[in-house]
C-alpha positions as CSV (number, residue, x, y, z in Angstrom):
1,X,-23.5,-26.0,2.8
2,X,-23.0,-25.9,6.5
3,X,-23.5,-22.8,9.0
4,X,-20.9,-22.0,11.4
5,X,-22.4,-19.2,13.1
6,X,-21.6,-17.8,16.8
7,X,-19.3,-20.5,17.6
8,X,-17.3,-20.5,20.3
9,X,-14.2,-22.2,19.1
10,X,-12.2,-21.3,15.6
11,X,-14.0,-23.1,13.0
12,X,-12.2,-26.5,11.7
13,X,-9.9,-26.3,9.0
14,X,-11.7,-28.5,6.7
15,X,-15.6,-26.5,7.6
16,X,-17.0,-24.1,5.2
17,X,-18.1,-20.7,7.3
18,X,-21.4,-19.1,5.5
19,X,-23.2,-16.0,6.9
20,X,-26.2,-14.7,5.4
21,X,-26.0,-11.0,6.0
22,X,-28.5,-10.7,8.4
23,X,-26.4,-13.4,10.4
24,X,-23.3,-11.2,9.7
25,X,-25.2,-8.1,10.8
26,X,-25.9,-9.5,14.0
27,X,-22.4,-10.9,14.9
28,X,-20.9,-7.7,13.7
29,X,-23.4,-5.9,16.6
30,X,-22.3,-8.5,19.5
31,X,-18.7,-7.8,18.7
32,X,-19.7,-4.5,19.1
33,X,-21.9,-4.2,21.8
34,X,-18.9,-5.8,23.9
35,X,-16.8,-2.5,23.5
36,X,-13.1,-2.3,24.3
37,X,-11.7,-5.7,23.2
38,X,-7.7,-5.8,24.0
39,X,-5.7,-7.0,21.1
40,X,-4.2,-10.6,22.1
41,X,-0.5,-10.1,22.7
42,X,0.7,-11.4,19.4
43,X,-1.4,-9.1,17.9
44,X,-0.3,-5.9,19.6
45,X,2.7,-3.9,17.7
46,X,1.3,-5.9,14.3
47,X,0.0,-3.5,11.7
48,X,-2.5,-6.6,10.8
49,X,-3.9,-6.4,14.4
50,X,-7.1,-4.9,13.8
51,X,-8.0,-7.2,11.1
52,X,-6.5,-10.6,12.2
53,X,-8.6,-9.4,15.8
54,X,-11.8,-9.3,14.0
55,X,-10.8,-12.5,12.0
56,X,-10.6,-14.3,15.2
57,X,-13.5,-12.9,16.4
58,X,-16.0,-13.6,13.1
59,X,-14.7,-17.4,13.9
60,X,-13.0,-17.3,10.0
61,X,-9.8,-19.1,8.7
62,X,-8.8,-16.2,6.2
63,X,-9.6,-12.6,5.4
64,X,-12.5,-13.3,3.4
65,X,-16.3,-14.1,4.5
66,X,-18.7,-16.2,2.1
67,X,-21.8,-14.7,2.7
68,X,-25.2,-16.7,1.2
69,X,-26.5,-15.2,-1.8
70,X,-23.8,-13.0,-2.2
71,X,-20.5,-14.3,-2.5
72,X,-16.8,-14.0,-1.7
73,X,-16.3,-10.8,0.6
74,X,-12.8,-9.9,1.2
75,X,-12.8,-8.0,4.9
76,X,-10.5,-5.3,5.5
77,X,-10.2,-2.8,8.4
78,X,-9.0,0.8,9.3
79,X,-8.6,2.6,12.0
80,X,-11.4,5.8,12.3
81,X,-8.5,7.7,13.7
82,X,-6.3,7.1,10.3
83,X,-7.2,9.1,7.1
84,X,-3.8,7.1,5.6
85,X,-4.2,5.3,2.1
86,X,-5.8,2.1,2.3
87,X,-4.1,-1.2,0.5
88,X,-6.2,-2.5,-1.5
89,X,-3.9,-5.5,-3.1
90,X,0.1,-5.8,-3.6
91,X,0.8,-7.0,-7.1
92,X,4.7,-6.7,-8.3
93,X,5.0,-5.5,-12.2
94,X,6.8,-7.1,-15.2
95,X,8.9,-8.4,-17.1
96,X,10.6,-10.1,-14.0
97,X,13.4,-8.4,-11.5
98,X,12.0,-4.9,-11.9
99,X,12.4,-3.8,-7.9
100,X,15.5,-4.9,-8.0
101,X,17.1,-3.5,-10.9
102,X,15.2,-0.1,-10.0
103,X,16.5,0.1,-6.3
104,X,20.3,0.0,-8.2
105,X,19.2,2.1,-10.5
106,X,17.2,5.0,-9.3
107,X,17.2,4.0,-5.0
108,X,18.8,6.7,-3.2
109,X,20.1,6.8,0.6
110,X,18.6,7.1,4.0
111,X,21.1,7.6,6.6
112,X,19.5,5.4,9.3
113,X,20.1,2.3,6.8
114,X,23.6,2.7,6.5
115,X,25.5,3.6,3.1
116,X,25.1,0.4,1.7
117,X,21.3,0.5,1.7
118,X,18.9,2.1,-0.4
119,X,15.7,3.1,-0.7
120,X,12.7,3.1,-3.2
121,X,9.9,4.9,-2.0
122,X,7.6,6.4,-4.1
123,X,3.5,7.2,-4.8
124,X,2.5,7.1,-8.8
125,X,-0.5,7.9,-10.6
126,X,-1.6,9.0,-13.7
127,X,-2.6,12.5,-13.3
128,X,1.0,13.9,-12.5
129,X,4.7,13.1,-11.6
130,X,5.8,12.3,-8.4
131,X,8.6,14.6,-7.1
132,X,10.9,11.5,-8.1
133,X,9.9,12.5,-12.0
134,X,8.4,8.6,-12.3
135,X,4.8,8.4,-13.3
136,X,1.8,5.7,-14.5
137,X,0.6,5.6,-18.2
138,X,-2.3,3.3,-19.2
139,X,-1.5,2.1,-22.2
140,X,-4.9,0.9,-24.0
141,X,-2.8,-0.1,-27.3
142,X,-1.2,-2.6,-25.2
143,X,-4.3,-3.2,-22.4
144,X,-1.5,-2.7,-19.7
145,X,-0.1,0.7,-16.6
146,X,3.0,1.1,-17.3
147,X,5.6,3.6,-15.3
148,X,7.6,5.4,-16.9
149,X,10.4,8.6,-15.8
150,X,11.0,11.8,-16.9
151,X,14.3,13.6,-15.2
152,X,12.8,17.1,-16.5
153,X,10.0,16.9,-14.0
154,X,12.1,16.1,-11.3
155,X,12.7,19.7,-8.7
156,X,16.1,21.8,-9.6
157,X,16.7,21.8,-5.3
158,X,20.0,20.6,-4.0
159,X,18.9,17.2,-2.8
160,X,16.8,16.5,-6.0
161,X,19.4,17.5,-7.8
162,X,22.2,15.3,-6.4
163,X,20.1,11.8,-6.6
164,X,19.3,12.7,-10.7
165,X,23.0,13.3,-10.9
166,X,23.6,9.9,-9.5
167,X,21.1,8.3,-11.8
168,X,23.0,9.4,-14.9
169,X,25.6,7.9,-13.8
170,X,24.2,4.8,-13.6
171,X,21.3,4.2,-16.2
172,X,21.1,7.8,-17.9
173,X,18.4,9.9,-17.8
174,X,16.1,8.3,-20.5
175,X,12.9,7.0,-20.2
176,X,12.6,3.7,-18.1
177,X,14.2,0.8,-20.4
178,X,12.8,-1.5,-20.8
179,X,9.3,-0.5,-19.4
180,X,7.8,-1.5,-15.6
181,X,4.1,-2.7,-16.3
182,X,1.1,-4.4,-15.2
183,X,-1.6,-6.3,-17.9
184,X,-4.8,-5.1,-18.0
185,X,-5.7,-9.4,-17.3
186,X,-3.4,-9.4,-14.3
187,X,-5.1,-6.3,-12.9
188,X,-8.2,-7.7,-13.3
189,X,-7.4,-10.8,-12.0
190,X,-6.0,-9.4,-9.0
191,X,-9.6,-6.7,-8.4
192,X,-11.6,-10.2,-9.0
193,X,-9.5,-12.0,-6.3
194,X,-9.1,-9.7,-4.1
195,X,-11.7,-6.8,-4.0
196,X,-14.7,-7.1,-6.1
197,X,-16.9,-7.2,-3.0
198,X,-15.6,-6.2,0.6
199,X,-16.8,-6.2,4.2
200,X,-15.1,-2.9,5.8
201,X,-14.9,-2.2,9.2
202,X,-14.0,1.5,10.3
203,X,-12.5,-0.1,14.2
204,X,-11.7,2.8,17.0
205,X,-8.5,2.0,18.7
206,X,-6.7,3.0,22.2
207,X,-4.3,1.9,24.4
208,X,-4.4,1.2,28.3
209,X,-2.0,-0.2,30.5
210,X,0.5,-0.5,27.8
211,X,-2.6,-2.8,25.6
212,X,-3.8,-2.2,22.3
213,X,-7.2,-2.2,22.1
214,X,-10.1,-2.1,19.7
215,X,-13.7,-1.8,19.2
216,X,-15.8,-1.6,15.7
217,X,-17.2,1.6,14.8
218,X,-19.0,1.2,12.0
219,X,-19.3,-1.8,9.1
220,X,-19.9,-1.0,5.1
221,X,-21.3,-3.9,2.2
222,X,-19.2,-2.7,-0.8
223,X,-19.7,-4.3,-4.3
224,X,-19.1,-4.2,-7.7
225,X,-15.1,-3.2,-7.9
226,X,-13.9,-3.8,-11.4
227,X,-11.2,-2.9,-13.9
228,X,-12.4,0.2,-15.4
229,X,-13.0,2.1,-12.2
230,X,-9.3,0.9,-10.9
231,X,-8.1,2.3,-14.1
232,X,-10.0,5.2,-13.8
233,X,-8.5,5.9,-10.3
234,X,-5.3,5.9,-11.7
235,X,-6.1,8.0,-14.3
236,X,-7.8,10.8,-12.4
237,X,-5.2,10.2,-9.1
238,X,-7.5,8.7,-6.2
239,X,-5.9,5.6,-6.9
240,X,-1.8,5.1,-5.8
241,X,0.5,2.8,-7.1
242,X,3.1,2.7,-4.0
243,X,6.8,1.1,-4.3
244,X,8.1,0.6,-0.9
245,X,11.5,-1.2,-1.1
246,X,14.9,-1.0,0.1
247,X,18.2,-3.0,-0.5
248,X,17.5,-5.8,1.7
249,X,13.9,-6.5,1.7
250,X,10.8,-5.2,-0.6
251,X,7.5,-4.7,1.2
252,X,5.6,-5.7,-2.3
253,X,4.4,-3.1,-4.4
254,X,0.7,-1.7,-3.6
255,X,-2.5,-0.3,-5.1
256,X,-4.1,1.9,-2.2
257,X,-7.1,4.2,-2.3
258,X,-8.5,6.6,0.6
259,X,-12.2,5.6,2.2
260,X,-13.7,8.5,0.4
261,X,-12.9,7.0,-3.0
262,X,-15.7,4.2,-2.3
263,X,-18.3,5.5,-4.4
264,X,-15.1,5.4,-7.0
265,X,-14.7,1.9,-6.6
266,X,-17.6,0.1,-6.3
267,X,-20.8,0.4,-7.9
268,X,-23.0,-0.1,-4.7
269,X,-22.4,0.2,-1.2
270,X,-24.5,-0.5,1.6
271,X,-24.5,0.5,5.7
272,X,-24.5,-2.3,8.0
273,X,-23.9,-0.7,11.0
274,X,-23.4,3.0,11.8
């Protein structure tokens, strides 16, 4: 398999890109060692800046490095001033429509969206309810997380107490019917896919003269993600399942972990730069 290492232009479209991780090690330290690197202009108010930066920089087509001996690496960023939850993978539950008919059903209001918008917004695990009432259940009968609601863990406040008022109008104040869920061979699937083995770069950011910039702070070898420590995130609550939707456009529905949670997650983990 051919090497495409240090190049100066993007790799062809129709080239394989292998590092070896000593190779990767070293490129990772020249990016680094040039410091401040300003974000290229279509890069700069993007949320996907940092990563899509480094992309281009690593000379690869997609967010995921093959790295000889090891395997598929999918390489994710953050920003070492952030201690925000990090997306691990978007991956929308069954049966089919759910987002949709929830948003009627149990979205409320944000002025700034105008009265014919709603919103969906909410963080679930398994180890409590979210203010919203809604939590996550894994189901080992049926190998699947499911949400469900409960309107008697939802706040007695005025605001609370108004949006449940609301959704009995609409669906009742039952359980979810019929039942939101993810498979147990879709989730695993997706942790396979997506984040078995990661390259992640902790990147220092800044701004000057009205530019983004960026410049990598540190570098981790993570490996070994797998479906029993994602369910056992969302068991014990280090792992979120996040619904962020409103009326007119659904940003995909997310399972997101903090940095911390590594050890969690994968089964080995090794410094490459510090």
């Amino acid at each position: 398999m051919d090497k495409w290492i240090f190049s100066s232009e993007k790799v062809p479209e129709h080239r394989k890109l292998v590092y070896s991780k000593d190779e990767l090690v070293q490129r990772l330290s020249e990016i680094r060692e040039r410091g401040w690197i300003t974000l290229t202009s279509h890069r700069q108010d993007k949320d996907g800046g940092l990563g899509n930066t480094l992309e281009d920089l690593l000379h690869i087509l997609e967010n995921n490095i093959p790295i000889a001996d090891y395997g598929e690496f999918e390489l994710k960023t953050h920003r070492t001033s952030s201690n925000s939850l990090i997306s691990l993978f978007r991956f929308e539950p069954l049966p089919g429509r759910v987002i949709p008919r929830l948003l009627i059903n149990y979205g409320w209001q944000i002025p700034k969206y105008g009265p014919m918008e709603r919103s969906l917004r909410i963080d679930i695990d398994a180890a409590g309810f979210s203010e919203r009432g809604f939590v996550a259940r894994i189901n080992d009968e049926l190998k699947r997380v499911e949400l469900h609601f409960d309107s008697t863990k939802v706040p007695d406040t005025v605001d609370y107490r108004s949006w449940l008022e609301e959704v009995r109008r609409r669906t009742g104040l039952s359980d979810l019917e019929p039942v939101p869920y993810w498979t147990f061979d879709g989730l695993e699937n997706k942790v396979r896919q997506k984040i078995k083995n990661m390259v992640y770069v902790s990147m220092d950011t800044s701004a000057e003269g009205g530019k983004q910039k960026t410049r990598i702070a540190r570098a981790q070898l993570l490996q070994g993600a797998d479906l029993s420590r994602l369910l056992d995130g969302i068991e014990k609550g280090w792992l979120q399942i996040e619904f962020n939707a409103r009326t007119h456009h659904n940003h995909g529905t997310g399972f997101r972990t903090w940095e911390r949670n590594w050890p969690d997650l994968y089964s080995s983990s090794e410094l490459l730069l510090s």
